[in-house]
C-alpha positions as CSV (number, residue, x, y, z in Angstrom):
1,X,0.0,0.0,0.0
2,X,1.8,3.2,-1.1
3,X,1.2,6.1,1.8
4,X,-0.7,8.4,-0.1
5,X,-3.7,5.5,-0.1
6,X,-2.5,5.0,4.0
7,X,-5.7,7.1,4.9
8,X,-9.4,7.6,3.3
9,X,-8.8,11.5,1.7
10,X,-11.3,13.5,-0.6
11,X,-10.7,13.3,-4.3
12,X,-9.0,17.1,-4.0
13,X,-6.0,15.3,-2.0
14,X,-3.3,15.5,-4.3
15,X,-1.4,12.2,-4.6
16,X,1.9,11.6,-3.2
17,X,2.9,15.1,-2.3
18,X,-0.5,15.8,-0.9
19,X,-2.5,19.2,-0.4
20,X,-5.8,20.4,-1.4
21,X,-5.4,20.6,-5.4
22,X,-7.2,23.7,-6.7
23,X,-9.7,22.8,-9.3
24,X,-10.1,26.4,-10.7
25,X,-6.0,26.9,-11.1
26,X,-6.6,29.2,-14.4
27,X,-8.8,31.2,-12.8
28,X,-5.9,33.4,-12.0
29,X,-4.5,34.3,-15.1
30,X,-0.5,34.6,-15.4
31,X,-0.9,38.1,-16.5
32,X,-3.1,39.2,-13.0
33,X,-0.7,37.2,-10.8
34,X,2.0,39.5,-12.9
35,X,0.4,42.6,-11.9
36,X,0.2,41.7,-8.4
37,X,3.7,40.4,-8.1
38,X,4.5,44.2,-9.6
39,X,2.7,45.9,-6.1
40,X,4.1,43.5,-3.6
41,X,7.6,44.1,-5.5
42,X,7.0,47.9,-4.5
43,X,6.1,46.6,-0.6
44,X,9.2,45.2,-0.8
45,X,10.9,47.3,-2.0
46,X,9.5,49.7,1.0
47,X,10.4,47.3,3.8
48,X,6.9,46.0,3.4
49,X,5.9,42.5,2.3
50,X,2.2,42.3,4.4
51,X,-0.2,41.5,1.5
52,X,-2.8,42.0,3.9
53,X,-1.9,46.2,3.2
54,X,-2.0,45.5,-0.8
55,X,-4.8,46.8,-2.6
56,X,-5.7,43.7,-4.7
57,X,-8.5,43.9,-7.7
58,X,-11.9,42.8,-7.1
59,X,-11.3,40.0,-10.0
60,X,-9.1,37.7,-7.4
61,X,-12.0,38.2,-5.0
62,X,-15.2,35.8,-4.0
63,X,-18.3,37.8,-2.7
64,X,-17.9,37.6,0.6
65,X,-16.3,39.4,3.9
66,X,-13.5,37.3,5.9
67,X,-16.0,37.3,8.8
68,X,-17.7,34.5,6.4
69,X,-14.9,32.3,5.9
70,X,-13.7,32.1,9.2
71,X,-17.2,30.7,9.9
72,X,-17.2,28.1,6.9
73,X,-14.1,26.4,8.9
74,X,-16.7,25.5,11.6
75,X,-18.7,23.5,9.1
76,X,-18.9,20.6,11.7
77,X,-19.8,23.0,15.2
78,X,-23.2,21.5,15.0
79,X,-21.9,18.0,14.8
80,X,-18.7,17.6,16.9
81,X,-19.2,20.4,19.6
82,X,-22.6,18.6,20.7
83,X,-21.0,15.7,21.4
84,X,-18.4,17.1,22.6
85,X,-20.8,19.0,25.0
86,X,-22.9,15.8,25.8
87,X,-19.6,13.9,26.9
88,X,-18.5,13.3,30.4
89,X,-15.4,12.2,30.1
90,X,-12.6,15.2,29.9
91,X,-10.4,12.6,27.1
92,X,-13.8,12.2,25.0
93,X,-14.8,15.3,25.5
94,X,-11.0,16.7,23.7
95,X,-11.2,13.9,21.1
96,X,-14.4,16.1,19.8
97,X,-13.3,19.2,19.6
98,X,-10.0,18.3,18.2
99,X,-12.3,16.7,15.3
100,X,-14.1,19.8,14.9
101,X,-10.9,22.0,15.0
102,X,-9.5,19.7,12.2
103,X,-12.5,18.3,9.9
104,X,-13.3,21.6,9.0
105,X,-9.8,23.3,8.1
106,X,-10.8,21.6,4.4
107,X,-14.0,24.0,4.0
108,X,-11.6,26.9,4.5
109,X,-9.4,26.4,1.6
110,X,-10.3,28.7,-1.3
111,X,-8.5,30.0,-4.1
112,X,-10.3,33.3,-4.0
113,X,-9.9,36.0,-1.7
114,X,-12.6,36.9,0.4
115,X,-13.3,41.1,0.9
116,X,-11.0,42.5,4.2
117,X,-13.4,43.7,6.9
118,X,-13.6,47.3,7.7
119,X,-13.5,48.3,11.4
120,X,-16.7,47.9,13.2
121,X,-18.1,45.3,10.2
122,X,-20.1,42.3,11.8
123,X,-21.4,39.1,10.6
124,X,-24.5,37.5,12.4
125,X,-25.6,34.3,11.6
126,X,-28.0,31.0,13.3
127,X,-27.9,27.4,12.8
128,X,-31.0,25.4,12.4
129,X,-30.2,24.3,15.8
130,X,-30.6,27.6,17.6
131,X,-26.4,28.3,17.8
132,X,-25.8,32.0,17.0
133,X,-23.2,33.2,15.7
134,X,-21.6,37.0,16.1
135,X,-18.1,38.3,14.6
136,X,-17.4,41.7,14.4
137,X,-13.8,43.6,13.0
138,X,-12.3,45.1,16.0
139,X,-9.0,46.3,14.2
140,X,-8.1,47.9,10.8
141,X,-4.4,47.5,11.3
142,X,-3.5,45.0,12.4
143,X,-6.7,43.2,11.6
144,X,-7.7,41.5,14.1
145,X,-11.6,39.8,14.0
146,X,-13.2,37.9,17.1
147,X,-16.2,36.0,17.5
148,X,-18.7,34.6,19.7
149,X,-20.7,31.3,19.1
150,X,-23.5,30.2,21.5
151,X,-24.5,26.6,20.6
152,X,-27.7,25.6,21.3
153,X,-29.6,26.2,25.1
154,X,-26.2,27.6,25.7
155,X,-24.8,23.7,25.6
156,X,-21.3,25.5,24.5
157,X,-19.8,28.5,24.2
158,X,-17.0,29.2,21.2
159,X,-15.2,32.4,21.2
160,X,-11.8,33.8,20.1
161,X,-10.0,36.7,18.1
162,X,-7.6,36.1,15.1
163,X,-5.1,38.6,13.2
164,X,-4.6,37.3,10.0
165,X,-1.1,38.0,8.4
166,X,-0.2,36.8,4.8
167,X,3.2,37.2,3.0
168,X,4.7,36.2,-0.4
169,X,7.5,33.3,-1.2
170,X,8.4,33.6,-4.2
171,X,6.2,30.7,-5.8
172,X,3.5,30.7,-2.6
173,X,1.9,32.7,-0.6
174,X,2.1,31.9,3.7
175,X,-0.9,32.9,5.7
176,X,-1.7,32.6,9.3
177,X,-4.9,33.4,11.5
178,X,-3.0,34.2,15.1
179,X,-5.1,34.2,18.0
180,X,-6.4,31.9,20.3
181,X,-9.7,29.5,20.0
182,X,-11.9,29.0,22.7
183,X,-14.5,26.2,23.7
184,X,-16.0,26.7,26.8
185,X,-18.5,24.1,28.3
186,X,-20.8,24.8,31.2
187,X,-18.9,22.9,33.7
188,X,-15.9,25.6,33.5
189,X,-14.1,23.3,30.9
190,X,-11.7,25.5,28.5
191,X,-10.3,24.0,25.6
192,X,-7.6,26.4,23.7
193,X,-6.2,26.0,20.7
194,X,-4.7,27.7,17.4
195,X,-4.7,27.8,13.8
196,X,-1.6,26.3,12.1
197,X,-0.2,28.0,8.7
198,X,-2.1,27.8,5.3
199,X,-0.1,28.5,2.1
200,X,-1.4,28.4,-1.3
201,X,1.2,26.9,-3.7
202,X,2.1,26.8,-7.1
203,X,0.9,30.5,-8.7
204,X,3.3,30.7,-11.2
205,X,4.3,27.4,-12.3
206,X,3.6,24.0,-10.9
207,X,0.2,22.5,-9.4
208,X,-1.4,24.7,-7.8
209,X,-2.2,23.5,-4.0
210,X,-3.4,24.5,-0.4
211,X,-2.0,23.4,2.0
212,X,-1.5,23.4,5.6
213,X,1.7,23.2,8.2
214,X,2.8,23.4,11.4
215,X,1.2,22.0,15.0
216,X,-1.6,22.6,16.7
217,X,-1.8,22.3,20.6
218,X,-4.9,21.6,22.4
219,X,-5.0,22.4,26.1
220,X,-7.5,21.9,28.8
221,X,-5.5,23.0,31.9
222,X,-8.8,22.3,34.3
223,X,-8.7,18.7,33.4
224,X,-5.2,18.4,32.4
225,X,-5.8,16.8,29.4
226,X,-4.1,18.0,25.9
227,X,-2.8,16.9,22.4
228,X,0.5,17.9,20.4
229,X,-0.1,17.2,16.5
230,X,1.9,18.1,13.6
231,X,0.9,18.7,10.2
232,X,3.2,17.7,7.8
233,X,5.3,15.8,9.7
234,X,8.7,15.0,8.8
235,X,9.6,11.0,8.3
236,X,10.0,9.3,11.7
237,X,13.1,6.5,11.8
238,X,14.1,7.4,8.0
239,X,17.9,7.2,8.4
240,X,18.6,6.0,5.0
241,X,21.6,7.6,3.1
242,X,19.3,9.0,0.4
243,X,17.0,11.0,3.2
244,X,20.8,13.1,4.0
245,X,19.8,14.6,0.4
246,X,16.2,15.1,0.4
247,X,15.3,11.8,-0.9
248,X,13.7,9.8,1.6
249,X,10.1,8.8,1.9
250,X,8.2,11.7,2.3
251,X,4.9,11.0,3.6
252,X,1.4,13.5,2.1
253,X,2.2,17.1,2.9
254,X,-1.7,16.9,4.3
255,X,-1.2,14.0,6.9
256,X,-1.2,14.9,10.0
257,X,0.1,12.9,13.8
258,X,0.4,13.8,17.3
259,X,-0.6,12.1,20.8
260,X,-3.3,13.1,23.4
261,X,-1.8,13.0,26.7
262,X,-2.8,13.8,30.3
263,X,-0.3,16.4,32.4
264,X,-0.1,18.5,35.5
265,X,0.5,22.2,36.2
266,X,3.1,23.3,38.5
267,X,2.9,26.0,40.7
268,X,5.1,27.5,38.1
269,X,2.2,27.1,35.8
270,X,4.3,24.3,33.8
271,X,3.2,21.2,32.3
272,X,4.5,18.0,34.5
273,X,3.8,14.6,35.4
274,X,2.5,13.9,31.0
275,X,1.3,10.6,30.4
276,X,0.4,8.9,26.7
277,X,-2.8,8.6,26.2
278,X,-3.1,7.4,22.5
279,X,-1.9,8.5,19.0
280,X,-3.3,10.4,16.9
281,X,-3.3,10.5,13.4
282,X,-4.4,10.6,9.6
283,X,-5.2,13.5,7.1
284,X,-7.1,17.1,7.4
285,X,-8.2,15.6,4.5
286,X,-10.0,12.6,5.2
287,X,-9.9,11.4,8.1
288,X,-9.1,12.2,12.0
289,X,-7.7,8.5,13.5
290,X,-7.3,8.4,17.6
291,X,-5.7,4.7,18.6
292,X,-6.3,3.8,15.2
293,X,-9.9,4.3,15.3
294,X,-11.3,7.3,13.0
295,X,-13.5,9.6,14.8
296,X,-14.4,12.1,11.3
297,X,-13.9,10.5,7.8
298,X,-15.2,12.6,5.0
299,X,-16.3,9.5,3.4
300,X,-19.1,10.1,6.5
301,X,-20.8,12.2,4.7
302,X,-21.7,14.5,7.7
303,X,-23.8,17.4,6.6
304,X,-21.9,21.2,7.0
305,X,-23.6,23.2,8.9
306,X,-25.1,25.9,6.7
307,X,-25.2,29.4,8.6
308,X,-28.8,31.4,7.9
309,X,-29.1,35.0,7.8
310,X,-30.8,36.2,10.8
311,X,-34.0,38.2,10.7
312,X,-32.7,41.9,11.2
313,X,-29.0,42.1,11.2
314,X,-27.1,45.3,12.4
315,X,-26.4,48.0,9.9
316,X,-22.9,46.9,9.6
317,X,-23.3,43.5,9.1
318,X,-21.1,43.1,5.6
319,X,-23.8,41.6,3.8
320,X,-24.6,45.1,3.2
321,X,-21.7,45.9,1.4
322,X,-21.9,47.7,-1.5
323,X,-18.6,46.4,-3.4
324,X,-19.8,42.9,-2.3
325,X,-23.0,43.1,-3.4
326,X,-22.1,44.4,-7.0
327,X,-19.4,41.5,-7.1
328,X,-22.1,39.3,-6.3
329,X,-24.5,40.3,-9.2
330,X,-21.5,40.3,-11.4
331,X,-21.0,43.8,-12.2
332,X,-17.2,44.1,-11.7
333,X,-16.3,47.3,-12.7
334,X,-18.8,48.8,-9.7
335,X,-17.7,46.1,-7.1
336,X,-14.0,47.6,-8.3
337,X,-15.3,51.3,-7.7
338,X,-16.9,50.8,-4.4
339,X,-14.0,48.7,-3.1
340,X,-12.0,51.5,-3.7
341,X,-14.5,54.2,-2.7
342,X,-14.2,51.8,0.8
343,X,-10.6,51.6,0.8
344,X,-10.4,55.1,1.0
345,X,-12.8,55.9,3.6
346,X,-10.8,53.7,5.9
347,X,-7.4,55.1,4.6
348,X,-9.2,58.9,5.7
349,X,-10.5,57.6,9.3
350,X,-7.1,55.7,9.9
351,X,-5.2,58.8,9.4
352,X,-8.0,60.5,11.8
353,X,-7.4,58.4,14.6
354,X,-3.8,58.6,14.5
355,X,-4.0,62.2,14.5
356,X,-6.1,62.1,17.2
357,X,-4.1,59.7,19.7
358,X,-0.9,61.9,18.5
359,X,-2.8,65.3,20.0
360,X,-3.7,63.2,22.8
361,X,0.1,62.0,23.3
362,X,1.1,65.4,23.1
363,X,-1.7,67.1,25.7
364,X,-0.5,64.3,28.0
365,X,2.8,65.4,28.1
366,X,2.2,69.1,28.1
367,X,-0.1,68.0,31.6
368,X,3.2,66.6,32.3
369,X,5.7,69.0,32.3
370,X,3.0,71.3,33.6
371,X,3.0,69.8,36.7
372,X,6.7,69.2,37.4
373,X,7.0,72.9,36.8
374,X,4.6,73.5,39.4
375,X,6.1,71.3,41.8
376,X,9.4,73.3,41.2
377,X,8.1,76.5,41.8
């Protein structure tokens, strides 16, 4: 058995090198990528190479806010936190959440950009179920979103905040959503974990891929139960003369292992005292494996959850974007305009508000000297 086929993966898993292949790879043309290699060579060339603060064109763009996609990587909430909720034991109640942490990183991967939030834009959405979902952009620079999830007759709570950074390598592009994520149970049970890195692959020549790497810890310090896994581990015990040059076995780029274990904290607040609980293992995407035995296979067939709109959403809820909403009837040239029209409204207020907490700086210290002036008198 050849270790691509080790694991049940989704028809998108690209064989032996693994990643999520794109199946719309032309829909950037070489001449757009061009022209977008041209602005992040002037970033660079500025001391600069954020793409988040580059100005792309609307035609790279999907109509819809990064508020939404953060959400569609929850596609399995309904499923997994439930359980996760219902469960008694503190392991059991882990081995669901790291399934719904995982499963869903695959519904995240798009080849289209989704539209950067302004400050103070919210998303509100509800689950057939009765979970309701709020996120709300709470920083233009960095930009930072959180969000608060209340699953059904408050069964769980899901909260967090992520800044997302993204930078250019050459033939990829590295992203990263940095913050912490938060499931909270009634019982005072916090489970904390992060995003690993995301890089699309491939947008000059190649295959084009998405792909994830790095770990992910999961931590549940009331319990003391957590999990260490690795995506795109390196080959364990491969000490054969051709891995010194790069040509061992490697194993999919999407596989994924680690090990739940349970630990103490110190009075120093460190992790002792860890014991082995079982292995973890398998493929973000196909299937999550604990001891062997697969808790999520996408072969399942586990419906995502789909969020509705709610009722009467606030004002700012960016499904009242104009650029959006012209992208999403297909008129490009006005989604360009308005994007831009956007853009600079926030480019205008940003300025404001540094002005503002630079006048403040300065009253601050003219209070300041005022005073030790009137001490020396």
């Amino acid at each position: 058995m050849s270790a691509d086929s080790k694991y049940d993966r989704m028809p998108q898993a690209y064989p032996t090198y693994g990643g999520y292949e794109v199946p719309d790879a032309d829909f950037f043309d070489k001449g757009l990528i061009y022209d977008i290699w041209n602005q992040i060579k002037s970033k660079i060339q500025e001391g600069s190479i954020n793409l988040i603060k580059v100005s792309l064109p609307v035609r790279v763009c999907e109509p819809k806010s990064y508020l939404q996609r953060i959400v569609e990587g929850w596609c399995y909430m309904d499923e997994f936190l439930g359980k996760a909720a219902r469960a008694t034991d503190p392991i059991e109640r882990m081995k669901y959440v790291i399934a719904f942490a995982i499963s869903g990183l695959h519904n995240s991967v798009k080849q289209k950009k989704p539209f950067n939030p302004i400050l103070g834009e919210t998303f509100e959405g509800m689950l057939s179920d009765g979970t309701q979902v709020y996120c709300e952009q709470s920083s233009h620079h960095p930009p930072v979103s959180n969000w608060l999830v209340y699953g059904p007759n408050n069964l769980w709570r899901f909260y967090g905040f992520g800044e997302w950074t993204a930078s250019f390598r050459g033939n990829s592009i590295r992203g990263r959503q940095e913050g912490p994520h938060i499931v909270e149970f009634p019982d005072g049970t916090r489970v904390i974990y992060e995003l690993p890195e995301v890089w699309i692959k491939g947008l000059l020549f190649g295959t084009r891929l998405i792909d994830f790497s790095g770990s992910m810890k999961f931590r549940d310090d009331k319990n003391g139960v957590g999990a260490d896994i690795v995506i795109d581990p390196p080959v364990a015990n491969d000490s054969s003369w051709s891995s010194w040059f790069g040509y061992g076995t490697k194993l999919p780029s999407d596989f994924i292992e680690g090990e739940l274990f349970t630990y103490k904290l110190n009075k120093d607040e460190r992790e002792v005292n860890k014991r082995k609980v079982c292995p973890i293992d398998g493929s973000w995407l196909g299937e999550i494996r604990f001891d062997g035995k697969p808790l999520w296979k996408w072969s399942m067939g586990l419906k995502k959850a789909e969020v509705q709109v709610v009722p009467d959403p606030l004002p700012s809820d960016c499904r009242f974007r104009a650029d959006l909403i012209a992208l999403e009837q297909g008129d490009m040239e006005l989604a360009q305009k308005e994007k831009e029209r956007l853009e600079n409204i926030q480019r205008r207020e940003a300025k404001l508000r540094e002005n503002a907490l630079l006048e403040q700086e300065q009253q601050q210290e003219a209070q300041i000297e005022n005073v030790d002036l009137s001490a020396e008198q």
